[in-house]
C-alpha positions in Angstrom: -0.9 -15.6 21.7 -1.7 -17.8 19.2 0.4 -18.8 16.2 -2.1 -16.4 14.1 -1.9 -13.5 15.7 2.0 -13.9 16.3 2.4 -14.3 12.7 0.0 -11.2 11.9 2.2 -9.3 14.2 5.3 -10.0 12.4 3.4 -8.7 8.7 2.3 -5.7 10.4 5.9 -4.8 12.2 7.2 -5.5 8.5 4.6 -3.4 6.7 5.5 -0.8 8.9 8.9 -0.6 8.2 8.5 -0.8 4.6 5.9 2.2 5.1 8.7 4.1 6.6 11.1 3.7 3.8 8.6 4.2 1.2 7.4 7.5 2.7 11.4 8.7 2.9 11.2 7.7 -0.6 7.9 10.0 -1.5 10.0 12.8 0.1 13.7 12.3 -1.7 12.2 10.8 -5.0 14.4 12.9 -7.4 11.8 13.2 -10.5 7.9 12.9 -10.7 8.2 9.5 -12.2 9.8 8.3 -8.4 7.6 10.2 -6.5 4.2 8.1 -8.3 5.9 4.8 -8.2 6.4 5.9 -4.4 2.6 6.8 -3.9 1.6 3.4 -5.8 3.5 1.4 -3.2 1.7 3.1 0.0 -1.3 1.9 -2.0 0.1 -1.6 -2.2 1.1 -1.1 1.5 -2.0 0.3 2.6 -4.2 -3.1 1.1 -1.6 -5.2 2.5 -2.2 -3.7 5.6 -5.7 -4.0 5.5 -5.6 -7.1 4.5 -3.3 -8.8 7.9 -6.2 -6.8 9.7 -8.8 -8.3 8.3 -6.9 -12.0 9.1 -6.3 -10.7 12.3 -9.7 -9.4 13.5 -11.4 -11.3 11.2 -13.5 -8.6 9.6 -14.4 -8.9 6.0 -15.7 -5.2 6.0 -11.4 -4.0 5.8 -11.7 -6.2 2.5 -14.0 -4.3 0.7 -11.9 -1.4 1.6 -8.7 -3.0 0.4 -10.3 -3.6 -2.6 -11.6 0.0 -3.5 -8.3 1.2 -2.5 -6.4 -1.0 -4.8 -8.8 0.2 -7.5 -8.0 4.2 -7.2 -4.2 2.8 -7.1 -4.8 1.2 -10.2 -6.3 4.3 -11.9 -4.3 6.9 -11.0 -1.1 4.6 -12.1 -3.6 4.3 -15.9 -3.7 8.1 -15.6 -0.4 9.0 -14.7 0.7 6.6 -17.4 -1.3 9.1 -20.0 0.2 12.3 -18.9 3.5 11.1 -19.2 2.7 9.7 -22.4 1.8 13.4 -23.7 3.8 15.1 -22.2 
């Protein structure tokens, strides 16, 4: 095991753990604003994820996914920000 794929290792057990809590955090988020900010960070999570993976096997293709996904988090976040701004 190389020093890469030890350190990838370490990002993903920690991006795991952070998954967990953010996912308790989805469930128990007391108002609508908590349960968003919860669903933007398993976005965040998810391209960080994608993006160790992509270190780790060295497959630009997870990139392109990180990317797209990172967009739609962006958007919904924009459109969220609109509904609360009417509402």
């Amino acid at each position: 095991m190389n020093l890469l794929q030890f350190g990838t290792a370490i990002a993903l057990v920690g991006l795991s753990i952070a998954l967990v809590f953010t996912v308790y955090r989805l469930a128990k988020g007391a108002t609508l604003g908590d349960r968003v900010e919860a669903l933007d960070m398993l976005a965040v999570i998810a391209v960080l994820i994608m993006g160790v993976l992509a270190v780790r096997t060295k497959n630009p293709v997870l990139m392109e996914g990180a990317v797209v996904i990172a967009l739609l988090a962006f958007m919904s976040t924009v459109a969220f920000a609109r509904y609360m701004e009417r509402r």
